[in-house]
C-alpha positions in Angstrom: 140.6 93.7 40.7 143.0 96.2 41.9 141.8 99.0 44.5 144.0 101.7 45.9 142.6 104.3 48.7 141.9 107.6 47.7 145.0 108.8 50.1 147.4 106.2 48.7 148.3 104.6 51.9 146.3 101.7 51.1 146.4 98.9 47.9 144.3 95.9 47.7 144.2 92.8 44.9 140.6 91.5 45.0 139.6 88.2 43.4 136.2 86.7 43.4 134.4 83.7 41.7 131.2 83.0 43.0 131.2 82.3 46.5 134.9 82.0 46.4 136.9 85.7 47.2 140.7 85.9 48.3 142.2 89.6 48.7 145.8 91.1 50.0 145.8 94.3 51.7 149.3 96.4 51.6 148.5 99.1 54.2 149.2 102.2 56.7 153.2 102.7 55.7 154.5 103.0 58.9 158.2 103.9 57.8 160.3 104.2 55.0 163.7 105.1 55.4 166.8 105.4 52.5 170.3 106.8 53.9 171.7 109.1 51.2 175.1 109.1 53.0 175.9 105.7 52.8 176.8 104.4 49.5 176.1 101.2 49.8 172.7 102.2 51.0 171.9 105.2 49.2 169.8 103.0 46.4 168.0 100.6 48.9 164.6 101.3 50.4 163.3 99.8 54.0 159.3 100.2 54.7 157.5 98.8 57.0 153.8 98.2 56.6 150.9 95.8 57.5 149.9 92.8 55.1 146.2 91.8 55.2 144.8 88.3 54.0 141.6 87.3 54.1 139.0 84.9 52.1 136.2 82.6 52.8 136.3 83.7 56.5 139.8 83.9 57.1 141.6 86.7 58.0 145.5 87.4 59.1 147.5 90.4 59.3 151.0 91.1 59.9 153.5 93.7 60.5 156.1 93.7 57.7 159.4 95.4 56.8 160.6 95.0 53.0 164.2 96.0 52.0 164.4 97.2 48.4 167.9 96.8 47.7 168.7 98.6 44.3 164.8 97.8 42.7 164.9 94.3 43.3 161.7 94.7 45.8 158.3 93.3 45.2 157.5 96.1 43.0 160.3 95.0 40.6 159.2 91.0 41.0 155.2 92.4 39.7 157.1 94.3 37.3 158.7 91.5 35.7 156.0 89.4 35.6 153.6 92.0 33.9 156.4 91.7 31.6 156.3 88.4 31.0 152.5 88.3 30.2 153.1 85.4 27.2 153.7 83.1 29.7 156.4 81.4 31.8 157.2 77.4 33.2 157.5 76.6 36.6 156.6 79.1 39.6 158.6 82.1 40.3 158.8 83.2 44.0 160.1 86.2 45.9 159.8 86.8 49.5 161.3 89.8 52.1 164.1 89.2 54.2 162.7 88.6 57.4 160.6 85.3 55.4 157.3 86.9 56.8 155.7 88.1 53.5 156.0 85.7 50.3 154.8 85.2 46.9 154.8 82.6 44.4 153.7 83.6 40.9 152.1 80.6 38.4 151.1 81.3 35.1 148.6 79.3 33.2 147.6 79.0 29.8 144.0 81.2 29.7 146.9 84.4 30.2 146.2 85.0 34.1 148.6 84.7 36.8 148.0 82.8 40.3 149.4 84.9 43.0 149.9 82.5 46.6 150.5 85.0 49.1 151.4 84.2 52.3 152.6 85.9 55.8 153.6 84.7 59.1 153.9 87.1 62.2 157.4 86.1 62.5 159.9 83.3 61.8 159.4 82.1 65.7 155.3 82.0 65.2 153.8 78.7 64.7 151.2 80.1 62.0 151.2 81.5 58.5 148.2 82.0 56.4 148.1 81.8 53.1 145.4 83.0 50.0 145.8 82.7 46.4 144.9 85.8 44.1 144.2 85.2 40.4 145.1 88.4 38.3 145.2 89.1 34.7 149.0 88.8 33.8 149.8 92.2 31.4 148.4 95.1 32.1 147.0 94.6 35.4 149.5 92.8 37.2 152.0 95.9 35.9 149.4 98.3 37.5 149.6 96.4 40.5 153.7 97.4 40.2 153.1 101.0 39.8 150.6 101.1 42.4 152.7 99.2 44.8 156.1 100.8 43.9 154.2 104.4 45.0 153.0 103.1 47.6 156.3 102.1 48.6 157.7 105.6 47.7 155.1 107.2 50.6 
C-alpha cells in the first residue's frame, strides 16, 4: 500500500500478510540540486534523502544521495516496470551511484511485483539490510513513480 505525508516530504510502500509486514520509507529531502549552466548537467538531478527499512522487528536507515542523470533515476526504473505490468523474465535491478540504495524487481505470474530493497550506510560499512515489498505491478507501482518522481522534484 502506498502512503505519502500530507506535506509531501515523506513516501512509504507498505506490505503486510498476516504477521508478516516489510515497508520502505523515502524521507525528509535534505537537498536537491540541478546546475542550469552546465550543459552536461542541466538535465541531471542530485537529492539527498533518508531511506527507511523495517519489518518483523528490523529497522535500518540510511543517508542517501541519488543522481538522476537525464530520467534514468528510480522514478524512471518504477516507471518502466508499471509499464511492463504483463510480465517480464528474469529480475531487473537498479541501484544509485554510491551502491548504498538498491532494488531488484521480480515479477511473478498472480501480476504483482517483488520489490528487494536494500541499503547500506556506506560502501566501507560492514552491514546492509534488506526487506522485500510486494506491490501490484500496473497501476500502483506507476503511482509509486509519480509519487516518488515529486518527491524527488521537492
Amino acid at each position: 500500500m502506498l502512503h505519502v505525508s500530507e506535506d509531501g516530504t515523506a513516501v512509504a510502500l507498505r506490505w503486510g500478510s498476516g504477521d508478516r509486514e516489510a515497508q520502505i520509507e523515502f524521507a525528509s529531502p535534505h537537498c536537491r540540486y540541478r546546475d542550469a549552466s552546465d550543459p552536461h548537467l542541466a538535465s541531471d538531478d542530485i537529492v539527498e534523502y533518508t531511506v527507511r527499512l523495517s519489518g518483523n522487528g528490523l529497522t535500518a536507515q540510511a543517508l542517501v544521495l541519488s543522481l538522476d542523470t537525464a530520467g534514468s533515476g528510480l522514478p524512471a526504473f518504477l516507471e518502466q516496470l508499471g509499464e511492463d505490468f504483463r510480465g517480464w523474465n528474469g529480475t531487473r535491478r537498479w541501484e544509485n551511484q554510491d551502491h548504498d540504495l538498491g532494488v531488484e524487481a521480480t515479477w511473478s505470474s498472480r501480476g504483482h511485483v517483488d520489490l528487494r530493497w536494500w541499503i547500506t550506510s556506506s560502501i566501507y560499512d560492514k552491514w546492509s539490510a534488506a526487506v522485500v515489498v510486494d506491490v501490484e505491478a500496473g497501476a500502483e507501482m506507476s503511482a509509486f513513480a509519480r509519487e516518488l518522481s515529486s518527491f524527488f522534484a521537492l
